[in-house]
N, C-alpha and C positions, 0 to 999 in steps of 0.2 A: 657115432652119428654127428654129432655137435664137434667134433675133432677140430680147432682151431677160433671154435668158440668162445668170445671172453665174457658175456653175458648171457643171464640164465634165459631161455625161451622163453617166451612171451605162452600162458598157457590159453588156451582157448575153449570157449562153455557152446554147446548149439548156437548156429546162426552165424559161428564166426566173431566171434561178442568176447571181445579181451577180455578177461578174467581181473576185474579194478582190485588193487591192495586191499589188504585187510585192516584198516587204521583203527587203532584203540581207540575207544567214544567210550570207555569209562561204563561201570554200573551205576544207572539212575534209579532213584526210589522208587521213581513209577513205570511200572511198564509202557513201553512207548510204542504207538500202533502207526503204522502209515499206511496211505491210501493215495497211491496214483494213479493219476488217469483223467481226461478230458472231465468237466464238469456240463453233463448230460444226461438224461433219463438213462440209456444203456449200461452207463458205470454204475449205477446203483448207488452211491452216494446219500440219497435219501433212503434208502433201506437200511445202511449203518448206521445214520443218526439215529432211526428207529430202534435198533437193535443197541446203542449205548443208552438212549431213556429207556429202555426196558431192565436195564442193568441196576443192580442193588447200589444204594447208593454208596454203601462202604466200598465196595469192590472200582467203582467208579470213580471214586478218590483216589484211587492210587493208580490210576491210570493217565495218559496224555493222549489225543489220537490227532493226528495233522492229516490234512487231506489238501494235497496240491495238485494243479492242473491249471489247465488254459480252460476258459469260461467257453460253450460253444453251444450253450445255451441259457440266455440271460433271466427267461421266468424258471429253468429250473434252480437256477444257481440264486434264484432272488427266495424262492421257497425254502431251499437248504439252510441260506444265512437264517431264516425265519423261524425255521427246525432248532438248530442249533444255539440259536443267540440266549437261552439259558442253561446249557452245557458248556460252563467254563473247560472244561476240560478238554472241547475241543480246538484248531486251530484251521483256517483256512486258510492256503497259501495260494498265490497267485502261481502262474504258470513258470516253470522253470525249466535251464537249459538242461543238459542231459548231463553233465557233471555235477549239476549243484542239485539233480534226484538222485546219483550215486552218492553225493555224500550224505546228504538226507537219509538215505537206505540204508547206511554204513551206520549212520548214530538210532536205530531203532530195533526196537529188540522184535518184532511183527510186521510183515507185510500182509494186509488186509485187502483183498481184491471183493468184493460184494457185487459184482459185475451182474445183470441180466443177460448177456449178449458179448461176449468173447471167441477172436478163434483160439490162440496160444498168445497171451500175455508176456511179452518180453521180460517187464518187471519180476516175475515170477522167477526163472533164469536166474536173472540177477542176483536176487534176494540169495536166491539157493547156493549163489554159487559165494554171498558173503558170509552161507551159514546162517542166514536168517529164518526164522520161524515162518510159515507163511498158510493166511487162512483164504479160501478162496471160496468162491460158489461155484456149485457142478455144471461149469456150460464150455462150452466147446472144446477145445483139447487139453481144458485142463489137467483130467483124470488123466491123461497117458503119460505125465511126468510126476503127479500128485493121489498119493495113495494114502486117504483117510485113515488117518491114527499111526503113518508108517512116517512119513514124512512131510505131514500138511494136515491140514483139518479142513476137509471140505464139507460144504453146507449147499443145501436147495437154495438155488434162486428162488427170492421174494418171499423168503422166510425170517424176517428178524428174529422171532425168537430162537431159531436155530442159530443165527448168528450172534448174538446175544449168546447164550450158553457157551459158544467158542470161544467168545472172545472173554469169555468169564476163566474159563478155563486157562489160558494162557494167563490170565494174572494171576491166578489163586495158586499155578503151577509152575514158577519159576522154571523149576528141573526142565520142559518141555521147552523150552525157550533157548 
């Protein structure tokens, strides 16, 4: 089929979505959680700050969580920083182009979606297709690519302490990672 082919096909994930290299990012001490997506009440955002102070505080130590996006709501994003600002361990990045979230996605051992209100989550894709771990909330069509305990950890919207537990889980259990 490729007969005259000098390089390898480009492989392709749903949507058409080129499949980005797999670049070594090294094992870090702490588990490393990301969270993309606009910064807004529907991303949920504030429910995983929730759900990291509800975490013990050992297990919290040995974690880092980044949460990047474009700001596209200024009193939730001024609430979040508020949330957070004595959770060293988290980071808030400002919005970034769409390679420099692949490489971000590429150095993290967790993709954390804690969404209210999704239809199918691109990042998701992604993540899966870099082999990334990925925990999400049950809303829109996530469940039809994401099967709890199979290949994801899905949790109820607007439940920290279920997301809390996940994401406990993921540290205390490397092997699942």
């Amino acid at each position: 089929i490729y007969e005259g082919l000098t390089e390898a096909p480009i492989e392709i994930v749903p949507y058409g979505i080129p499949r980005p290299p797999v670049l070594s990012s090294g094992e870090s001490e702490r588990m490393r959680f990301l969270t993309l997506g606009s910064f807004e009440p529907r991303k949920g955002q504030d429910v995983l700050a929730e759900a990291i102070s509800k975490m013990d505080g050992a297990t919290r130590e040995r974690c880092a969580f980044k949460m990047a996006g474009r700001v596209l709501d200024d009193a939730f994003y001024d609430e979040l920083k508020t949330a957070v600002a004595n959770l060293e361990q988290v980071e808030l990045i400002d919005a970034l182009d769409h390679a420099s979230a692949l490489k971000l996605l590429n150095e993290t051992d967790v993709l954390v979606l804690p969404s209210r209100d999704e239809t199918m989550p691109i990042a998701i894709l992604e993540a899966m297709g870099l082999g990334k771990a990925v925990i999400s909330t049950d809303v829109g069509g996530v469940s039809e690519w994401l099967r709890d305990g199979m290949n994801g950890l899905l949790v109820e919207k607007e439940n920290p302490v279920a997301l809390s537990e996940a994401l406990a889980t993921c540290a205390n259990r490397r092997e699942l990672v």
